[in-house]
mmCIF file of the N, C-alpha and C atoms, coordinates in Angstrom:
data_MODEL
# 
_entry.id   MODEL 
# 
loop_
_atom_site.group_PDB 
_atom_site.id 
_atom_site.type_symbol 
_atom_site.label_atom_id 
_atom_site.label_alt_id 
_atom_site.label_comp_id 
_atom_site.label_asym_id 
_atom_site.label_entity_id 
_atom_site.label_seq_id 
_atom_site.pdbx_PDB_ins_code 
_atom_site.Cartn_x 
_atom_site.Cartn_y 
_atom_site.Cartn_z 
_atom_site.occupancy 
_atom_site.B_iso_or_equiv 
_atom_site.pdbx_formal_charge 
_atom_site.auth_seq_id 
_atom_site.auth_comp_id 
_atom_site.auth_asym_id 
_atom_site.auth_atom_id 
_atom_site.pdbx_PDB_model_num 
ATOM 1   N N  . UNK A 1 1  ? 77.778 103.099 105.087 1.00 0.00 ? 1  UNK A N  1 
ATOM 2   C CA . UNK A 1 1  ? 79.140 103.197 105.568 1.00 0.00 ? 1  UNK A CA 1 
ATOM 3   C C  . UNK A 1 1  ? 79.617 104.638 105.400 1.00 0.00 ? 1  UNK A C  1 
ATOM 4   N N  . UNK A 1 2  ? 80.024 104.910 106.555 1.00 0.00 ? 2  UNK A N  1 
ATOM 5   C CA . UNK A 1 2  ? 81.116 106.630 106.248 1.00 0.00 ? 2  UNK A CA 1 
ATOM 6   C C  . UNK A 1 2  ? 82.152 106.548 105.970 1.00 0.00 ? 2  UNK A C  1 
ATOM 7   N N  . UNK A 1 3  ? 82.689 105.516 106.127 1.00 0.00 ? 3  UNK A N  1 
ATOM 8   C CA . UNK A 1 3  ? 84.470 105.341 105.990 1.00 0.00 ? 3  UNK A CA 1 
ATOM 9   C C  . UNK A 1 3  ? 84.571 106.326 104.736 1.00 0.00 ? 3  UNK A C  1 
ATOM 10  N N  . UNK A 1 4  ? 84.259 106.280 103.400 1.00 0.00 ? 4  UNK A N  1 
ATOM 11  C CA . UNK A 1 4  ? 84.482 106.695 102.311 1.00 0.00 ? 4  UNK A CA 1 
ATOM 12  C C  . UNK A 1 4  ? 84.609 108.363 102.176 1.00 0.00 ? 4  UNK A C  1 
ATOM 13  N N  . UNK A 1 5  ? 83.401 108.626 103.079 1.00 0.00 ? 5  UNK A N  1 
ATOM 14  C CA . UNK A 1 5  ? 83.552 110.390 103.476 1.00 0.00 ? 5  UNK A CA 1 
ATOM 15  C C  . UNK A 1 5  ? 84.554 110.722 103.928 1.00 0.00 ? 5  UNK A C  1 
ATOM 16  N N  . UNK A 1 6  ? 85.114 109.970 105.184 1.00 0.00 ? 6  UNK A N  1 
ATOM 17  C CA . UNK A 1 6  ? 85.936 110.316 106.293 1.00 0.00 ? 6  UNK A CA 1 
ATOM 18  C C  . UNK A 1 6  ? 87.024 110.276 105.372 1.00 0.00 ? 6  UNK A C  1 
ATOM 19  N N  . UNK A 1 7  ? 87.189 109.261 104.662 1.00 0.00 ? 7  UNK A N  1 
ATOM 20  C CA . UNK A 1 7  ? 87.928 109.065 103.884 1.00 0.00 ? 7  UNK A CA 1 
ATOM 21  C C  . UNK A 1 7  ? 88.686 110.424 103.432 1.00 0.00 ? 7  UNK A C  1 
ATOM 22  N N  . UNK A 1 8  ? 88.127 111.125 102.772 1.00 0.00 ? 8  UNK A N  1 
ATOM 23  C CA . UNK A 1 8  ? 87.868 112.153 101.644 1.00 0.00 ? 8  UNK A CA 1 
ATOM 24  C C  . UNK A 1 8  ? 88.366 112.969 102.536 1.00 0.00 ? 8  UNK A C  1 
ATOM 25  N N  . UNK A 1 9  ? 87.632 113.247 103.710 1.00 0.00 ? 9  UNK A N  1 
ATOM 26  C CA . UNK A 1 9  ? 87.888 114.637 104.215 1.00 0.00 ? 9  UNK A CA 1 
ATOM 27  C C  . UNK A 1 9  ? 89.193 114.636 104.814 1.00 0.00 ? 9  UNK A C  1 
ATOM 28  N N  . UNK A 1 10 ? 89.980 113.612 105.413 1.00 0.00 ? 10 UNK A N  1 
ATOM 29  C CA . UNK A 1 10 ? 91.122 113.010 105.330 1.00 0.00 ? 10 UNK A CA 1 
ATOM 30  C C  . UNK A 1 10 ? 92.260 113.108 104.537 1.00 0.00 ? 10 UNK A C  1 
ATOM 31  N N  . UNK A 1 11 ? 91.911 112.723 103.690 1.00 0.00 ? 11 UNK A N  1 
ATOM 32  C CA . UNK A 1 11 ? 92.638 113.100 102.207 1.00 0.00 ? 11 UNK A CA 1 
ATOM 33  C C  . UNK A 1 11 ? 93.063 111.598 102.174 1.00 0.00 ? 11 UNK A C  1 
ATOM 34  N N  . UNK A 1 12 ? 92.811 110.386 102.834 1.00 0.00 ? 12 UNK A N  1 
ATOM 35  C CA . UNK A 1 12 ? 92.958 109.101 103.114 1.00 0.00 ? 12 UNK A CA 1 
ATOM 36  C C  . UNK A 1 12 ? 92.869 107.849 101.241 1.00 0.00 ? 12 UNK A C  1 
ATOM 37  N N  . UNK A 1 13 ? 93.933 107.338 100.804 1.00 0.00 ? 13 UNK A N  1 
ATOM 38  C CA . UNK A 1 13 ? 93.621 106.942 100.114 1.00 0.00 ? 13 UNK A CA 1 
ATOM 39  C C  . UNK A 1 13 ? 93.208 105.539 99.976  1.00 0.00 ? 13 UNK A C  1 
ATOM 40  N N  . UNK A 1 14 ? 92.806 104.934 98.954  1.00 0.00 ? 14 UNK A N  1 
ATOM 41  C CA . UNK A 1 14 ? 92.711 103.386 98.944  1.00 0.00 ? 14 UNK A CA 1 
ATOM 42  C C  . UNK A 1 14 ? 93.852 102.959 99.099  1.00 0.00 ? 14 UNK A C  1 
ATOM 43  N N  . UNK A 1 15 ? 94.437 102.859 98.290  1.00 0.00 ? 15 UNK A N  1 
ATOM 44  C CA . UNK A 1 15 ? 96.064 102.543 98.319  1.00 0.00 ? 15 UNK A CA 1 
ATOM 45  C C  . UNK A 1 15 ? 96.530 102.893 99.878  1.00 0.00 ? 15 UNK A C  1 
ATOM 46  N N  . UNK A 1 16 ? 96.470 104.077 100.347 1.00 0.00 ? 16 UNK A N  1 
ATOM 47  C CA . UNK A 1 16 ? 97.029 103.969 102.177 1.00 0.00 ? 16 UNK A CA 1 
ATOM 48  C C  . UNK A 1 16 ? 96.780 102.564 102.535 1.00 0.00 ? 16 UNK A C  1 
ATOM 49  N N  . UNK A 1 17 ? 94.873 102.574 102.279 1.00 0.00 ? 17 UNK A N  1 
ATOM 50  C CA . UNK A 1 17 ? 94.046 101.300 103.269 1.00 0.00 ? 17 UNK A CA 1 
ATOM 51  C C  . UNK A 1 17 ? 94.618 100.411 103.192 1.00 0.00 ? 17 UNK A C  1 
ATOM 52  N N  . UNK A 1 18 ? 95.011 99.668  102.062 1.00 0.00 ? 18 UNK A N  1 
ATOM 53  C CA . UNK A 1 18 ? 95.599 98.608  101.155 1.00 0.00 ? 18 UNK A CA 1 
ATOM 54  C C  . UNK A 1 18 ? 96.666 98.147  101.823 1.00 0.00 ? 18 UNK A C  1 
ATOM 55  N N  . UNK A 1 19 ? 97.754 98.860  101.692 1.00 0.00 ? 19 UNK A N  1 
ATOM 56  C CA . UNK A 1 19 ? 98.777 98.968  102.248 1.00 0.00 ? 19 UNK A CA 1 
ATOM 57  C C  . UNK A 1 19 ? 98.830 98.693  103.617 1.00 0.00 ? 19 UNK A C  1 
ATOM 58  N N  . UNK A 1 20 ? 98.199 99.491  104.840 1.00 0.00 ? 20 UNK A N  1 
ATOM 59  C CA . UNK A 1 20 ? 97.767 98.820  105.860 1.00 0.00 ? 20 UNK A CA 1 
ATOM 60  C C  . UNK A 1 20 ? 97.168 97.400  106.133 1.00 0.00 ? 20 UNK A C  1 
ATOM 61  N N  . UNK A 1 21 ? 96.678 97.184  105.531 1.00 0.00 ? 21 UNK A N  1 
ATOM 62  C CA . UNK A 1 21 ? 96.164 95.873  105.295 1.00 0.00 ? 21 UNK A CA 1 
ATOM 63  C C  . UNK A 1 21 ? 97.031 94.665  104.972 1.00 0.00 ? 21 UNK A C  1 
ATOM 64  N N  . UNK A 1 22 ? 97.355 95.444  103.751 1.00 0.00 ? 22 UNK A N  1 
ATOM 65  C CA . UNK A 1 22 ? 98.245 93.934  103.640 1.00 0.00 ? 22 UNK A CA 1 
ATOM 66  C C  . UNK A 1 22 ? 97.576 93.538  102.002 1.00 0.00 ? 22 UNK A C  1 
ATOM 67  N N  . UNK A 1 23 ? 96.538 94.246  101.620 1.00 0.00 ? 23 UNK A N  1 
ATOM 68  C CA . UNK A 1 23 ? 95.808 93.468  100.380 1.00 0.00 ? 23 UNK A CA 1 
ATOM 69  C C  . UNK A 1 23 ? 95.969 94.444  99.251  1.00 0.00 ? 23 UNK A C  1 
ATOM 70  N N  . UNK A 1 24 ? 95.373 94.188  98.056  1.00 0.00 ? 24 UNK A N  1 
ATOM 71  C CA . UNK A 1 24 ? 95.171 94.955  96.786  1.00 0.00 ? 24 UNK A CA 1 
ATOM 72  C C  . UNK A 1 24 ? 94.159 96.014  96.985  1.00 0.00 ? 24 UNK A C  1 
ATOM 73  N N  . UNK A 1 25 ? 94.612 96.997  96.591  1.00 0.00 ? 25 UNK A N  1 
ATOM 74  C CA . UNK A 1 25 ? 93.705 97.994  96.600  1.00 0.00 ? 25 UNK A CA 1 
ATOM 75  C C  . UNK A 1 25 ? 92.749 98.229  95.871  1.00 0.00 ? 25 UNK A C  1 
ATOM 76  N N  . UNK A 1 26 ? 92.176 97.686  94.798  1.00 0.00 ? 26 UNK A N  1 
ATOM 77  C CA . UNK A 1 26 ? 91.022 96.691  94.219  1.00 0.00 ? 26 UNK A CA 1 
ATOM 78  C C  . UNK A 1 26 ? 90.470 96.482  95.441  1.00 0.00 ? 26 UNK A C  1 
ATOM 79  N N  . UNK A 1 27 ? 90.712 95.465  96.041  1.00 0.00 ? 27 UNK A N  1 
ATOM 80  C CA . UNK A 1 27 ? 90.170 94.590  97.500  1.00 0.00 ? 27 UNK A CA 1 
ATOM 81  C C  . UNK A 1 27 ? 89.106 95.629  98.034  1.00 0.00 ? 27 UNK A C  1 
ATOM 82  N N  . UNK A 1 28 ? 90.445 96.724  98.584  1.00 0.00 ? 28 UNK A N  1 
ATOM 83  C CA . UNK A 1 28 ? 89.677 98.183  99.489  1.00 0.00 ? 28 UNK A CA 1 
ATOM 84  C C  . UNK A 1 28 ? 88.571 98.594  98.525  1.00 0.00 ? 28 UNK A C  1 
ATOM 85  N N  . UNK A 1 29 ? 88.412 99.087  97.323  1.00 0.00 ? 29 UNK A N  1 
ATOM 86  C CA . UNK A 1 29 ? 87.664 99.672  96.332  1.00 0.00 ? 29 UNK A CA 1 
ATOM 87  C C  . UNK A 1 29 ? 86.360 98.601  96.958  1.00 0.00 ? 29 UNK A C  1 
ATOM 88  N N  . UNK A 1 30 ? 86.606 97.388  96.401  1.00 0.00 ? 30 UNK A N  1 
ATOM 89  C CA . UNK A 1 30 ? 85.114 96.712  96.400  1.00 0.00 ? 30 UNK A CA 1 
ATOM 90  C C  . UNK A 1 30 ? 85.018 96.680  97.996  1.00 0.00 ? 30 UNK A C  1 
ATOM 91  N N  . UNK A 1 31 ? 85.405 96.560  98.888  1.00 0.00 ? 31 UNK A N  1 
ATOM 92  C CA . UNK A 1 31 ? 84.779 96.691  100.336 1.00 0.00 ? 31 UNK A CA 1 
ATOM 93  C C  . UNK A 1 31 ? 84.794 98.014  100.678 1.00 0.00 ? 31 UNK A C  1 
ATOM 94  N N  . UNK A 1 32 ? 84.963 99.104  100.389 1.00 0.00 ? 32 UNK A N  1 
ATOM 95  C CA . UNK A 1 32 ? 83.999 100.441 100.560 1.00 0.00 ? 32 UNK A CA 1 
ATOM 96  C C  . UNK A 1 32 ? 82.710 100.618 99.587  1.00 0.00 ? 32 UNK A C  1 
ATOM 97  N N  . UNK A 1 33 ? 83.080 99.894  98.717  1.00 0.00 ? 33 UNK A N  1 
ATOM 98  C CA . UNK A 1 33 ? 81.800 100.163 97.782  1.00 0.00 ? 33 UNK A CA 1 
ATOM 99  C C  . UNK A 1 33 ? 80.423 98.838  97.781  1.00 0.00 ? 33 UNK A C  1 
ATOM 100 N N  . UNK A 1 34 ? 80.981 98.633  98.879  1.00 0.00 ? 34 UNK A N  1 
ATOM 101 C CA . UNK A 1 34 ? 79.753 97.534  99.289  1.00 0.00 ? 34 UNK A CA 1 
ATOM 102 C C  . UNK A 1 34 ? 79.994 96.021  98.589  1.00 0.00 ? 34 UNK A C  1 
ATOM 103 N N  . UNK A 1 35 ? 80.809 96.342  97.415  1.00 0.00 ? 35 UNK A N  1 
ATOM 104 C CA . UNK A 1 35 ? 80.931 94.355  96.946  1.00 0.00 ? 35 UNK A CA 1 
ATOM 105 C C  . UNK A 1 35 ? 81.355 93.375  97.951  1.00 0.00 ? 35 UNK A C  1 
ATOM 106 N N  . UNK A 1 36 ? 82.348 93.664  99.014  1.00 0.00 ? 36 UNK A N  1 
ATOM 107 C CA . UNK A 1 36 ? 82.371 92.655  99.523  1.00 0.00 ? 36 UNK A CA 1 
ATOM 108 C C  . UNK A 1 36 ? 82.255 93.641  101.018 1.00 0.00 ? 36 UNK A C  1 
ATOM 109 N N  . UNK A 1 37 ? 82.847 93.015  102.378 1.00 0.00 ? 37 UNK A N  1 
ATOM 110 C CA . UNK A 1 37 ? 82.684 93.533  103.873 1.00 0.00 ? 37 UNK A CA 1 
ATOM 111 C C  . UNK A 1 37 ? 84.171 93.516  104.316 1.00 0.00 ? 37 UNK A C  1 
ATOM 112 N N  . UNK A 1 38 ? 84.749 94.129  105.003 1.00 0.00 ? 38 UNK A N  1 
ATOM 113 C CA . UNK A 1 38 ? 85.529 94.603  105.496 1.00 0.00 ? 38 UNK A CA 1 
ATOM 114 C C  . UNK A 1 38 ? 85.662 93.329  106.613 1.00 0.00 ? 38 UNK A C  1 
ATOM 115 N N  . UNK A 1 39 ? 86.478 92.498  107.432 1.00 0.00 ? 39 UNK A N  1 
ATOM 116 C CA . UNK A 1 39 ? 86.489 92.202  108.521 1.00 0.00 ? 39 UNK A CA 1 
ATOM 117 C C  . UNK A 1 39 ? 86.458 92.855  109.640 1.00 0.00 ? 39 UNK A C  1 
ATOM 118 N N  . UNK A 1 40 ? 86.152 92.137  110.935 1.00 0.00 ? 40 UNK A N  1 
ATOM 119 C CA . UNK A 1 40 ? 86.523 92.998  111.943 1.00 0.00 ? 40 UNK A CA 1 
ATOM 120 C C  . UNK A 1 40 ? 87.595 93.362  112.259 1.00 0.00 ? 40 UNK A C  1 
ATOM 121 N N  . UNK A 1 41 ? 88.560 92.553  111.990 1.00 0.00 ? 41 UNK A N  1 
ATOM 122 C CA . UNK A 1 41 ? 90.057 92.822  112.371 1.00 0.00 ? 41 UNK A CA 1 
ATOM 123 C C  . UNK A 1 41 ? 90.354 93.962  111.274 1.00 0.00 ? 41 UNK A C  1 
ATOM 124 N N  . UNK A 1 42 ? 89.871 93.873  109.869 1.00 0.00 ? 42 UNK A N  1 
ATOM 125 C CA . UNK A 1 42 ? 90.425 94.879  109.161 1.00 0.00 ? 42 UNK A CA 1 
ATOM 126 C C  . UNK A 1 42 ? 89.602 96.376  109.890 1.00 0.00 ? 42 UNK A C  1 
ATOM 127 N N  . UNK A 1 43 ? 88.376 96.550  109.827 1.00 0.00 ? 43 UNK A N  1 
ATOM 128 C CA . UNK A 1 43 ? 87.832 97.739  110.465 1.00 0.00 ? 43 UNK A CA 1 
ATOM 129 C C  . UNK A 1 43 ? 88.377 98.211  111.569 1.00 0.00 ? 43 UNK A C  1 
ATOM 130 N N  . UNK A 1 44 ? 88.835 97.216  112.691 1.00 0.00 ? 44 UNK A N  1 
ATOM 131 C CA . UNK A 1 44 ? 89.726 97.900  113.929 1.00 0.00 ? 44 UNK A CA 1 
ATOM 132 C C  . UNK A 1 44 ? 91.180 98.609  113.321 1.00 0.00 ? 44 UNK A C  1 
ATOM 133 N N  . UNK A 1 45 ? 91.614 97.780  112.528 1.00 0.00 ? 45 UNK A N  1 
ATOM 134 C CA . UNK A 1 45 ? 93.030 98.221  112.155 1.00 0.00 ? 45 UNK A CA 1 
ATOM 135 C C  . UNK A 1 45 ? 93.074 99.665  111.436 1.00 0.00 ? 45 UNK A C  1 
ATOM 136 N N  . UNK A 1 46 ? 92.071 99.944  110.738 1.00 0.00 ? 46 UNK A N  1 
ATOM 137 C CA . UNK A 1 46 ? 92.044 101.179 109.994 1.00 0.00 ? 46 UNK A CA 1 
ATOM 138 C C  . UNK A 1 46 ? 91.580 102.160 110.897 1.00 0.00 ? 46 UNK A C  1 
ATOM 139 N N  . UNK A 1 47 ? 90.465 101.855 111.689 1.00 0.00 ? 47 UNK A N  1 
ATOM 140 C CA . UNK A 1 47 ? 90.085 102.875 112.807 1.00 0.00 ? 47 UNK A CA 1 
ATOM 141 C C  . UNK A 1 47 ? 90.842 103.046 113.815 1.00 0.00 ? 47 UNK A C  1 
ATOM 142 N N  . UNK A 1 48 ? 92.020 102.234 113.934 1.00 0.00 ? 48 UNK A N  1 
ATOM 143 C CA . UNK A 1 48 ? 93.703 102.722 114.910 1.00 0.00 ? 48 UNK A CA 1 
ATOM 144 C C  . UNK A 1 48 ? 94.222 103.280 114.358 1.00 0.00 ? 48 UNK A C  1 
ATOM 145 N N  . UNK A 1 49 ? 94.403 102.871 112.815 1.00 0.00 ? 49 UNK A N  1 
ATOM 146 C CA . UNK A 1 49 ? 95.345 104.039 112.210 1.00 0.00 ? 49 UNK A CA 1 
ATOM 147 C C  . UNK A 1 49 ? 95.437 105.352 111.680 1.00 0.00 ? 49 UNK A C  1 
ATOM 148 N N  . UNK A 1 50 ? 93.711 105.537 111.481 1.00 0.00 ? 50 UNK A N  1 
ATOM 149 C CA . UNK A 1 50 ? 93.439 106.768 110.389 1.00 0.00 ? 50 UNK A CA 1 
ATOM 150 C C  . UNK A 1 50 ? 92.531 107.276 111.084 1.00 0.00 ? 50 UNK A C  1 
ATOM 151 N N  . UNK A 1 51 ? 91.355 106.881 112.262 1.00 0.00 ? 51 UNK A N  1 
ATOM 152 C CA . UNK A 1 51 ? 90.607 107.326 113.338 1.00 0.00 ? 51 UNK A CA 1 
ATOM 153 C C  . UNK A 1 51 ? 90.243 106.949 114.173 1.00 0.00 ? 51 UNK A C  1 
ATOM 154 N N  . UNK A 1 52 ? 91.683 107.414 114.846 1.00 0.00 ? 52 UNK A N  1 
ATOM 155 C CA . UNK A 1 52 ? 91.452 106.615 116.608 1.00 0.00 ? 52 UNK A CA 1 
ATOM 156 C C  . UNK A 1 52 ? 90.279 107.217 117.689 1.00 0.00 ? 52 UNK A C  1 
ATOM 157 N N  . UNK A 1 53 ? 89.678 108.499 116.826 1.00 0.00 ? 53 UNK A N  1 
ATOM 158 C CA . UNK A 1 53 ? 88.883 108.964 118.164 1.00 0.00 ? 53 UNK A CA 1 
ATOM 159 C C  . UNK A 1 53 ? 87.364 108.480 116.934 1.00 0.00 ? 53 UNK A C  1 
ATOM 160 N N  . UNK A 1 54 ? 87.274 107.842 116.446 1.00 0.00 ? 54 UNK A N  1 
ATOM 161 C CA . UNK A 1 54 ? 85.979 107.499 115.957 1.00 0.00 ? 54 UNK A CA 1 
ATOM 162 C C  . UNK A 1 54 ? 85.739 105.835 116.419 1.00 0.00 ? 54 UNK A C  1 
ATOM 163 N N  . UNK A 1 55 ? 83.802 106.220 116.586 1.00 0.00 ? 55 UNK A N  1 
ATOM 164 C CA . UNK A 1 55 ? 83.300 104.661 116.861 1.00 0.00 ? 55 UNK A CA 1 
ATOM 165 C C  . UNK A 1 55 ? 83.468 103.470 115.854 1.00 0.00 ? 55 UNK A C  1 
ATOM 166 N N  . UNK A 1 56 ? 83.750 102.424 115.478 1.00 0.00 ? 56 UNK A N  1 
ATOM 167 C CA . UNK A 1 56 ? 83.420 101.330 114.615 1.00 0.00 ? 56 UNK A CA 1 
ATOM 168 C C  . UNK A 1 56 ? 82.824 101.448 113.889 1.00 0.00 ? 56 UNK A C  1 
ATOM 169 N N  . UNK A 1 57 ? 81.572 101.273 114.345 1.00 0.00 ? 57 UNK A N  1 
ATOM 170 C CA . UNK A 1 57 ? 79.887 101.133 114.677 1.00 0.00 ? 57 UNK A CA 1 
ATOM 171 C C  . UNK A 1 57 ? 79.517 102.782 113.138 1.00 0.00 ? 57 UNK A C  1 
ATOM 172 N N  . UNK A 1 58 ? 79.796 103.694 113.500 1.00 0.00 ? 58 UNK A N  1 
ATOM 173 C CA . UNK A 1 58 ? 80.456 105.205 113.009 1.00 0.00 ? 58 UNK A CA 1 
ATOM 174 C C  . UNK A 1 58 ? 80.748 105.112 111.588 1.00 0.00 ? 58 UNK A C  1 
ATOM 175 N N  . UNK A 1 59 ? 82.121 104.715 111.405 1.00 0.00 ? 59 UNK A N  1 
ATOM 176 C CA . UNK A 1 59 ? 82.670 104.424 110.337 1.00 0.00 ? 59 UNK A CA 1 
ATOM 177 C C  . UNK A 1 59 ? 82.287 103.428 109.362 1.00 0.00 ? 59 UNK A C  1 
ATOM 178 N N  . UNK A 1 60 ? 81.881 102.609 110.041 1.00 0.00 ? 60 UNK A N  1 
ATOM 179 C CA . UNK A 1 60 ? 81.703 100.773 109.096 1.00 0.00 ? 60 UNK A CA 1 
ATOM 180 C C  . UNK A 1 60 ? 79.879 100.845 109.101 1.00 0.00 ? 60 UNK A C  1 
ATOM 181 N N  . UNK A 1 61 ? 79.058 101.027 110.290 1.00 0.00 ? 61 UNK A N  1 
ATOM 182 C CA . UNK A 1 61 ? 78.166 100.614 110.388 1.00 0.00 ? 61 UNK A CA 1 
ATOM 183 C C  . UNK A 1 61 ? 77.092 101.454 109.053 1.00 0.00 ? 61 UNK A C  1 
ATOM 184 N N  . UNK A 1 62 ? 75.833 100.722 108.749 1.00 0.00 ? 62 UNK A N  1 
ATOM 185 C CA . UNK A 1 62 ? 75.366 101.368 107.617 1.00 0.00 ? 62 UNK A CA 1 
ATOM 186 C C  . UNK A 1 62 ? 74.279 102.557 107.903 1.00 0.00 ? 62 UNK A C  1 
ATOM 187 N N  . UNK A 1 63 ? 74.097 103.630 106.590 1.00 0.00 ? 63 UNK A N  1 
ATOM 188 C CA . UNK A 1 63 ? 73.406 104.619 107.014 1.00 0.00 ? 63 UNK A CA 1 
ATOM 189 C C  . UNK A 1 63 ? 71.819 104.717 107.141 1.00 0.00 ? 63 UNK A C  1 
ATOM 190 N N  . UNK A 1 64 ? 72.064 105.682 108.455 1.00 0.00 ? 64 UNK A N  1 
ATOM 191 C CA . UNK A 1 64 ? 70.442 105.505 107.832 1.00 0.00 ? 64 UNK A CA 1 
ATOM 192 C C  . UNK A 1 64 ? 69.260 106.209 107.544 1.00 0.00 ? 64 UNK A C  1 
ATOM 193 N N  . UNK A 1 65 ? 68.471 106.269 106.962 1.00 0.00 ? 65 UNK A N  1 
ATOM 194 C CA . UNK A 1 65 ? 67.559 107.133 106.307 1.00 0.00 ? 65 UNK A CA 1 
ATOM 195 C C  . UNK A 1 65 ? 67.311 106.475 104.405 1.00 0.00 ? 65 UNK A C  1 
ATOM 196 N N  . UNK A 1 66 ? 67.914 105.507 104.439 1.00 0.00 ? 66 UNK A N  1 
ATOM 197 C CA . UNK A 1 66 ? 68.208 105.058 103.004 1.00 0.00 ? 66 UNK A CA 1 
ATOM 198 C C  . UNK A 1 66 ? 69.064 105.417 102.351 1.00 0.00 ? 66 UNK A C  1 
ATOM 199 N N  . UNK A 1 67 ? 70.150 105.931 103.106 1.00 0.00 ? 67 UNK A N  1 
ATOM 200 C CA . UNK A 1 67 ? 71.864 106.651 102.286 1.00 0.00 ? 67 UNK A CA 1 
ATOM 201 C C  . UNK A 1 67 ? 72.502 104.994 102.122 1.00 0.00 ? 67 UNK A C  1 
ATOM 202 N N  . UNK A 1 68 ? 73.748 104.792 101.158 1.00 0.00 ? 68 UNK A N  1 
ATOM 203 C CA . UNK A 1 68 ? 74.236 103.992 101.165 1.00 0.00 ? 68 UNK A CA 1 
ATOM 204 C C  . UNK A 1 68 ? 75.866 104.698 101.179 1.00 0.00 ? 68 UNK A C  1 
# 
């Protein structure tokens, strides 16, 4: 997942995500950090709000070469 980079370079916090969402920012922590998955509805909603010119697929989808 890149979200977490994009994140960063952003200056984008958990707490923003959270907040968008609707959930605990705990929640966001363990679904960037792989404990749990993001929905689709949540991944569209964050990629409208924080990167509308990025793919899904981009942000959410996993890396590869063996990066996590």
């Amino acid at each position: 997942m890149n979200l977490k980079g994009e994140m960063a370079k952003k200056n984008i916090t958990n707490e923003s995500i959270a907040n968008l969402l609707g959930i605990h920012r705990n929640s966001v922590y363990n679904k960037i950090n792989g404990e749990s998955k993001f929905s689709i509805d949540e991944a569209l909603a964050i990629r409208n709000a924080f990167f509308p010119n990025y793919d899904v697929d981009t942000l959410f989808g996993e890396n590869r070469g063996g990066e996590e």
